[in-house]
C-alpha positions in Angstrom: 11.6 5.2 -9.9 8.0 3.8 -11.3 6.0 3.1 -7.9 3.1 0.5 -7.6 0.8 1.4 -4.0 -1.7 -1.5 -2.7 -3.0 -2.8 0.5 -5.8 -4.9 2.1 -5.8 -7.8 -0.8 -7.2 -10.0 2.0 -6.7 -13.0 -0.3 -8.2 -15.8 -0.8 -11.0 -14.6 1.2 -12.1 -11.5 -0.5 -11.6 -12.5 -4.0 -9.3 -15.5 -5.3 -6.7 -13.7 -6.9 -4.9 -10.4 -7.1 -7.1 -8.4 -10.7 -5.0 -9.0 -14.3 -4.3 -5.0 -13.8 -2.5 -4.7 -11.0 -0.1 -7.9 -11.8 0.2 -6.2 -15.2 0.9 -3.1 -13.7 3.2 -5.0 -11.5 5.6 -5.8 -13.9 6.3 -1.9 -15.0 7.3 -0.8 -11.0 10.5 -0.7 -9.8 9.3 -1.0 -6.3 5.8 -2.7 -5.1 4.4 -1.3 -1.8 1.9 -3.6 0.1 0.5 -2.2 3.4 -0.4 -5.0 5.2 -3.7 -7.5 5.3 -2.3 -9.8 2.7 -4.1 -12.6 4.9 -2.3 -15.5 2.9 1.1 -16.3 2.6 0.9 -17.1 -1.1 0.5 -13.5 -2.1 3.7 -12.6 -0.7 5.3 -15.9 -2.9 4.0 -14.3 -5.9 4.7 -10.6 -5.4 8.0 -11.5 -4.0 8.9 -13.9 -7.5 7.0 -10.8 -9.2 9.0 -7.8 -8.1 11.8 -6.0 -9.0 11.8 -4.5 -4.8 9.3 -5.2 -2.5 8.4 -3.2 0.4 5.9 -4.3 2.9 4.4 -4.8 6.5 2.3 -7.1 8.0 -1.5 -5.7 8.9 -4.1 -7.3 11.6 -5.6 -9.4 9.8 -2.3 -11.5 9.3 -1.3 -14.8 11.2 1.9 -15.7 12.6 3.7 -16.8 9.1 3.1 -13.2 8.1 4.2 -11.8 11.1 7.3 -13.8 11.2 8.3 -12.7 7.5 6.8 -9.0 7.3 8.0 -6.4 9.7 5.3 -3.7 11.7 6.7 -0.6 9.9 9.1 -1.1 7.1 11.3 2.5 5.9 13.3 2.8 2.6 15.0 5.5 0.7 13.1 5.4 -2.7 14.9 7.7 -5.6 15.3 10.1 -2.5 11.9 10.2 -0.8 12.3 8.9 2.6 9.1 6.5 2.8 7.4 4.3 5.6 4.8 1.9 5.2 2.9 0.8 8.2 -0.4 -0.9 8.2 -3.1 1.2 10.8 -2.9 4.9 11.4 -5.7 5.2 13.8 -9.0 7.3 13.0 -9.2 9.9 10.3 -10.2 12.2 12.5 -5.9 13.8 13.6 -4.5 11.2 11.2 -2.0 14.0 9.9 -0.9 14.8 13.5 -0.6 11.5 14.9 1.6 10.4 11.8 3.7 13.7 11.9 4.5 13.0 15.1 5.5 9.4 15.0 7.4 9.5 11.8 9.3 13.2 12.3 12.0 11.8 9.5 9.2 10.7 6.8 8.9 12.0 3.7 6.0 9.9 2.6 3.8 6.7 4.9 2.0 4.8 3.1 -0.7 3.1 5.3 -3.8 1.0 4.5 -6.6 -1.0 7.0 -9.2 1.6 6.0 -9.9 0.2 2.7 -10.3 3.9 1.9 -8.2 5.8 -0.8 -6.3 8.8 1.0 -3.8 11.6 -0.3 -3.4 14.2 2.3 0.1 16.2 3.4 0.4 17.2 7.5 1.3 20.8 8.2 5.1 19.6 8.8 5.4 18.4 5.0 4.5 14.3 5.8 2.3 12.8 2.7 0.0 10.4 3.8 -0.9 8.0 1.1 -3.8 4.4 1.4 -4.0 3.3 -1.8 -8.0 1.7 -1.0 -7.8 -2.2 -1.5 -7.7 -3.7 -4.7 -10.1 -6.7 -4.2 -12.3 -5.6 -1.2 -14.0 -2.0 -1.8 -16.1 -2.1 1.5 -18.3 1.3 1.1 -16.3 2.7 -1.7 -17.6 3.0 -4.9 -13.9 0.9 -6.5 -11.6 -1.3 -5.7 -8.2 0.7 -6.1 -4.7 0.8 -6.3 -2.1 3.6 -6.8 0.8 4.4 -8.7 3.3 7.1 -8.4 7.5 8.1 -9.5 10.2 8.6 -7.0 13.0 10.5 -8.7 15.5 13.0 -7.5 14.0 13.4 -3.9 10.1 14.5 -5.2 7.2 11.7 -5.7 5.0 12.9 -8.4 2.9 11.5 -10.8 0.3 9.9 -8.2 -2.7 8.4 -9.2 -5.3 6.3 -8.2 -6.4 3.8 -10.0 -10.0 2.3 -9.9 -10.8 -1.6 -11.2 -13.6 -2.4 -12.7 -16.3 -4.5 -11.1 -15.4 -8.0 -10.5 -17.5 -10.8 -12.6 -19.4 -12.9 -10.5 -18.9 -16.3 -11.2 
């Protein structure tokens, strides 16, 4: 099961649209993971119409039409990997703890907010994955994205992805 990671697009107000990558890549997943902050209701339209499965949360940055449509914490069984997708963790700083300890039954949480790539595993076996944003970099060097496989209870095959540099117009 081909997996496609993002978070954070914050559209329309960090860029106007989602990059030509990502929709491209889009259309290889079998499931699309968004981790909140979509800010506009229009990006949901389009990854809805564009995915095969979409899994995704609402972050803080999104209003009540968001809210209403998009759950806090969504959970799915993906090619056997017990996933959850939620938008903040809280500071970096006992992120692996926290998360541990709030989702015992987790094999994987994706999170976002941070605009800041992550890939760590708690002690008890929980992978925390952000894959970054893929319009807004903040102090990172990219705008990213990740991609990963489900299959047979293992994700493998995880990778982040950087953009290249948005053309000013």
């Amino acid at each position: 099961m081909r997996l496609l990671l993002m978070s954070d697009t914050h559209l329309p107000k960090r860029a106007k649209e989602l990059p030509a990558e990502l929709l491209e890549r889009m259309a290889l997943a079998d499931v699309v993971v968004h981790a909140g902050d979509w800010v506009d209701a229009a990006t949901l339209d389009l990854l809805e119409s564009r995915s095969r499965r979409l899994l995704g949360v609402h972050g803080n940055n999104d209003g009540p039409e968001l809210r209403a449509r998009l759950p806090e914490v969504a959970r799915a069984e993906l090619g056997g990997v017990r996933f959850g997708v939620v938008h903040e963790t809280g500071a970096a700083q006992g992120r692996e703890r926290r998360c541990a300890e709030r989702f015992p039954d987790l094999d994987v949480l994706v999170f976002g907010h941070s605009h800041i790539p992550w890939d760590t595993t708690a002690p008890a076996g929980l992978r925390l994955l952000n894959p970054g944003s893929p319009t807004d970099r903040r102090r990172q060097p990219f705008c990213t994205y990740m991609t990963a496989v489900a299959d047979a209870g293992e994700l493998t095959e995880v990778t982040l992805h950087r953009l290249p540099p948005r053309r000013a117009v």
